[in-house]
C-alpha positions in Angstrom: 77.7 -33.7 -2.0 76.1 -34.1 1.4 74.2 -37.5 0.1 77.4 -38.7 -0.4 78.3 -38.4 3.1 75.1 -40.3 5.6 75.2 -39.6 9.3 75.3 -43.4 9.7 78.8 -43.4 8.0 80.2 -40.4 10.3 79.2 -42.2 13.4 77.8 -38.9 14.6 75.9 -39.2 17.9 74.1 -35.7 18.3 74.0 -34.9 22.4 70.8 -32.8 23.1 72.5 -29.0 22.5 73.8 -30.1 18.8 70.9 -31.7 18.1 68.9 -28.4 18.9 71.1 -26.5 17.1 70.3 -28.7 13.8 66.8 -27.8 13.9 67.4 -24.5 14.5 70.0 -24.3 10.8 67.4 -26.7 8.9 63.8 -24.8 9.8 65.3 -21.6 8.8 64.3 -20.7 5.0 67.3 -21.1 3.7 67.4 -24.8 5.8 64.4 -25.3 3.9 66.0 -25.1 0.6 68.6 -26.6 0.8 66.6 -29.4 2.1 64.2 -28.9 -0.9 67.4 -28.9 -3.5 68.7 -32.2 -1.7 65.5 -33.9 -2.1 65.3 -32.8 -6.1 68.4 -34.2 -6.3 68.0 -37.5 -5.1 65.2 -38.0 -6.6 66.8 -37.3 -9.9 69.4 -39.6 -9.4 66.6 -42.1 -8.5 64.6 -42.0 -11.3 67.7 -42.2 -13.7 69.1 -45.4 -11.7 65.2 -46.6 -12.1 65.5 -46.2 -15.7 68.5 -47.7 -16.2 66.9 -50.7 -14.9 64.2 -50.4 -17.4 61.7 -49.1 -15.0 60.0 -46.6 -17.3 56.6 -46.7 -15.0 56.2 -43.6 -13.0 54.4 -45.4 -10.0 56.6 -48.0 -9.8 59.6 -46.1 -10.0 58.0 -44.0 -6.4 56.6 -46.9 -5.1 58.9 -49.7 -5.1 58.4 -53.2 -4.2 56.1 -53.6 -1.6 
């Protein structure tokens, strides 16, 4: 699972061509949904670690403490 793995934790350092080249794979369509299917899925896992707190509130489960 890609959420499993964040850039921060690779130590990847993008030099100008690579990053170019990542915008160029995630603004295609298919970039797009697999972006789109990511996001679904965190959020999922989100709400249900919410819940498990007890949070049962749908704002404050998006909102957070502010």
């Amino acid at each position: 699972m890609i959420a499993d793995c964040p850039v921060e934790a690779t130590g990847w350092d993008p030099n100008a061509k690579e990053k170019a080249a990542l915008i160029a794979i995630i603004t295609t369509d298919a970039g797009k949904k697999c972006q789109d299917s990511l996001f679904h899925e965190l959020t999922a896992a989100y709400i249900k670690a919410a819940e498990a707190y007890g949070v049962t509130d749908i704002q404050a489960q998006m909102c957070g403490a502010r």
